[in-house]
N, C-alpha and C positions, 0 to 999 in steps of 0.2 A: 728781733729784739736781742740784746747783748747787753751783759750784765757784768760791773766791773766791781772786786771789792775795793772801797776808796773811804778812808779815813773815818775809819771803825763801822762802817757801814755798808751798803750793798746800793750799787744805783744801775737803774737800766735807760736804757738810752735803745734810741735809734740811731743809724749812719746809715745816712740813703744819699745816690747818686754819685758822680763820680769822683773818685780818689783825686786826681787833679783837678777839680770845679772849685769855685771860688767856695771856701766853707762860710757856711751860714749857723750859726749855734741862736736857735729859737725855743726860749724859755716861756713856759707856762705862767698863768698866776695864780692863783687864789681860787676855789679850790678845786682845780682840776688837773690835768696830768699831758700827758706829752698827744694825745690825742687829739689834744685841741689845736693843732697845725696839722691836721691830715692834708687840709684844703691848700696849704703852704706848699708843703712839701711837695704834692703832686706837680704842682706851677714851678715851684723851684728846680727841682732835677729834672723837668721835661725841657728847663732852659739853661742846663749844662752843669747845675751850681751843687754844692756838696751840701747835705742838709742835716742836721745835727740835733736833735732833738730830746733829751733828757727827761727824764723823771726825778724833780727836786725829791730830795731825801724828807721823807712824812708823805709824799706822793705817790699815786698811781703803784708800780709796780716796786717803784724803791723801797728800802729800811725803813722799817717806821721808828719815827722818832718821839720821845716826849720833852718835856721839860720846856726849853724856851731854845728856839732856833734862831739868829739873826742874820742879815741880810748878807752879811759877811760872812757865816758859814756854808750859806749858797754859792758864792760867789766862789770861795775858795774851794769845791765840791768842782764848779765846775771850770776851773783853770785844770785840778786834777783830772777832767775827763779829758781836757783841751793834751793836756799833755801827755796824756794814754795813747791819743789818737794820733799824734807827730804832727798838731795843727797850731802852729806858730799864732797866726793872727788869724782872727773871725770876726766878719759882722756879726756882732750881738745883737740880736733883738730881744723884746719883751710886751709884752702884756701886763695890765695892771701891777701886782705883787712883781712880777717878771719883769717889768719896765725897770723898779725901781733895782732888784736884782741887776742888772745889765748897767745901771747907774753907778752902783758899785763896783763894777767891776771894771768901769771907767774909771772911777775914783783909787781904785787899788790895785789894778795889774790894768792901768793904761795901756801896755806897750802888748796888750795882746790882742785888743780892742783895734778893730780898720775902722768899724763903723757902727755907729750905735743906728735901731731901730726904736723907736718910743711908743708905743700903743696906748691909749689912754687909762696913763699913768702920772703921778706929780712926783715934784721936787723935794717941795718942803718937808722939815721933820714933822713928826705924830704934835698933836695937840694936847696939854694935857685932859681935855674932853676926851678926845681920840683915843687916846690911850687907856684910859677908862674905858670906854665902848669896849676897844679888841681885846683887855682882856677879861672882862665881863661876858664876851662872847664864846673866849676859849672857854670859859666856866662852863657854860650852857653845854655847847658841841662836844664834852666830853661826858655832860650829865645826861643831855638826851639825845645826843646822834646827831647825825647829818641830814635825816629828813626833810623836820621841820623848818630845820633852816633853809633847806635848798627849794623849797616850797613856800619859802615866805620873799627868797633875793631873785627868784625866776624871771621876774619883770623888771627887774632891774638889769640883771646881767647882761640877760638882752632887750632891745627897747619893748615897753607891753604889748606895741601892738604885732611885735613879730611871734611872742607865743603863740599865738593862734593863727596865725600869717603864715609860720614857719613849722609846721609841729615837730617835722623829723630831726630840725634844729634845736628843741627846745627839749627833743628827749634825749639828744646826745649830750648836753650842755646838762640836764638835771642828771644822768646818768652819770657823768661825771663827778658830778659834786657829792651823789646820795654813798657813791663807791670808794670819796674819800677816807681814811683812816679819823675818826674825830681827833687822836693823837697827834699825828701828824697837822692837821691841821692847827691845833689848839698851839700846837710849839711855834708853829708860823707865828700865827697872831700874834704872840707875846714877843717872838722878835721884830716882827715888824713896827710893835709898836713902839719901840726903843732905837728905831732907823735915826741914822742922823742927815741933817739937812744935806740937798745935793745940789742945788743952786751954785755954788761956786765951781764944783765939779764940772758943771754944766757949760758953766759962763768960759770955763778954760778950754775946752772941746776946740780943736780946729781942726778933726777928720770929719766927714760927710755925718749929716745926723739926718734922719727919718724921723718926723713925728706923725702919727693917725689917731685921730679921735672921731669915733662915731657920733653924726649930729646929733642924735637925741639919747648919750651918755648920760645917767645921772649920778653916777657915783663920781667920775672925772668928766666933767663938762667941758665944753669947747674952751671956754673962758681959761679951764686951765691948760691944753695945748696951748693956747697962744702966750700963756704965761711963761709955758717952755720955749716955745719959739721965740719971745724976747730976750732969753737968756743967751740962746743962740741962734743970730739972726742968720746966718746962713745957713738955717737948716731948712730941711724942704717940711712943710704944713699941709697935710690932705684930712681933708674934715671928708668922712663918708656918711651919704646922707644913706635914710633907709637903716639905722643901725644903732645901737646902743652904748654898753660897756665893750662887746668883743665882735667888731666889726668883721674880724678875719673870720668868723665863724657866720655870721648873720649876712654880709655880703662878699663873699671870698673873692667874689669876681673882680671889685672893685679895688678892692685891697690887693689884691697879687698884682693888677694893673700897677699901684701907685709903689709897691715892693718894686717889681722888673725894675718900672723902669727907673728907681733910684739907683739899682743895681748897676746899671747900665751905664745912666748918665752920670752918675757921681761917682761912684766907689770903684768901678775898672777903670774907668778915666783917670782916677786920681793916681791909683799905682798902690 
């Protein structure tokens, strides 16, 4: 692990494989930390490719943050690690909160962006319900912790019947979440909730796009992948069955599958 101070803050990061491999910058989401791509990474540089891994600032090992964080200061966090590193362009990927992360970063520093990765994540802005909800929820996670919470979205995060299907899954994935900062977290939420619409961003895209959503997702349902994939019809769609919100974590095998070989067939291809 390597730790960079960037923009009044402190962020650690991983750089695994090798220096000329095609880089790959794989963002977290909500609320967990750069270890939730272990299963990535291993696939990724045992197949030549450079792997890049961060701890969003209010995450894992990073600066804890309060107040309100927006999707935008992620994004700009990590063009600054992008450029620490001497890495021009990166397939960006994302997971949930991280999708939409990587969305922005489409939408704001395009020209650093080869290829978007999309993990069952959406487009559209917050709701005014929605937005209510996350920051009613920051209220909570800073009044009572991360426990509760991480004990009550467990069956969600991953589909329910992998909790008990999956345990060693389900106690890295709650170990995760109980280890978040509620600070950190709580600044996410309130920026997240204030995201603006990506739909158009999307609809503009003509580099390779990856979307995965796990079949039985209930936070981002199938229904919303395909919503993204009509925004952009050339992008490749893998529903992974057997899996919920974080498929890369609940079926790796499957998902590193549908990773490569986007890798492969689309994004070296392209140049």
């Amino acid at each position: 692990m390597t730790s960079l101070a960037l923009r009044g803050t402190t962020i650690h990061y991983n750089d695994s494989g090798r220096a000329d491999g095609l880089p790959v910058l794989l963002i977290h989401g909500h609320p967990f930390n750069r270890t939730l791509w272990a299963p990535q990474v291993t696939a990724l540089v045992a197949a030549g490719h450079r792997v890049v891994t961060p701890d969003l600032r209010g995450y894992g090992d990073s600066g804890v943050e309060e107040g309100s964080v927006h999707l935008d200061a992620f994004a700009d966090d990590l063009v600054g690690l992008l450029d620490h590193l001497g890495i021009d362009r990166a397939v960006v990927g994302g997971v949930s909160m991280g999708g939409q992360i990587a969305m922005e970063m489409q939408r704001s520093h395009a020209g650093r962006v080869r290829a978007l990765v999309l993990s069952d994540t959406s487009a559209p802005a917050e709701t005014d319900e929605g937005k209510a909800v996350r920051n009613r929820m920051a209220d909570r996670l800073l009044a009572e912790g991360m426990g509760g919470y991480a004990d009550e979205v467990i069956g969600k995060m991953l589909a329910a019947y992998n909790v008990t299907a999956m345990p060693d899954v389900a106690a890295r994935v709650l170990a995760m979440m109980r280890s978040t900062d509620p600070r950190g977290a709580a600044a996410a939420l309130r920026g997240r909730a204030e995201r603006p619409d990506y739909r158009a961003t999307l609809a503009a895209v003509r580099s390779p796009v990856l979307i995965v959503v796990g079949a039985d997702d209930v936070f981002t349902p199938v229904a919303d992948a395909e919503a993204l994939h009509a925004l952009v019809p050339h992008a490749v769609l893998t529903v992974v069955d057997g899996a919920g919100h974080l498929p890369g974590a609940e079926q790796p095998d499957l998902f590193n599958s549908a990773l490569l070989d986007f890798l492969t067939t689309r994004v070296t291809t392209a140049g």
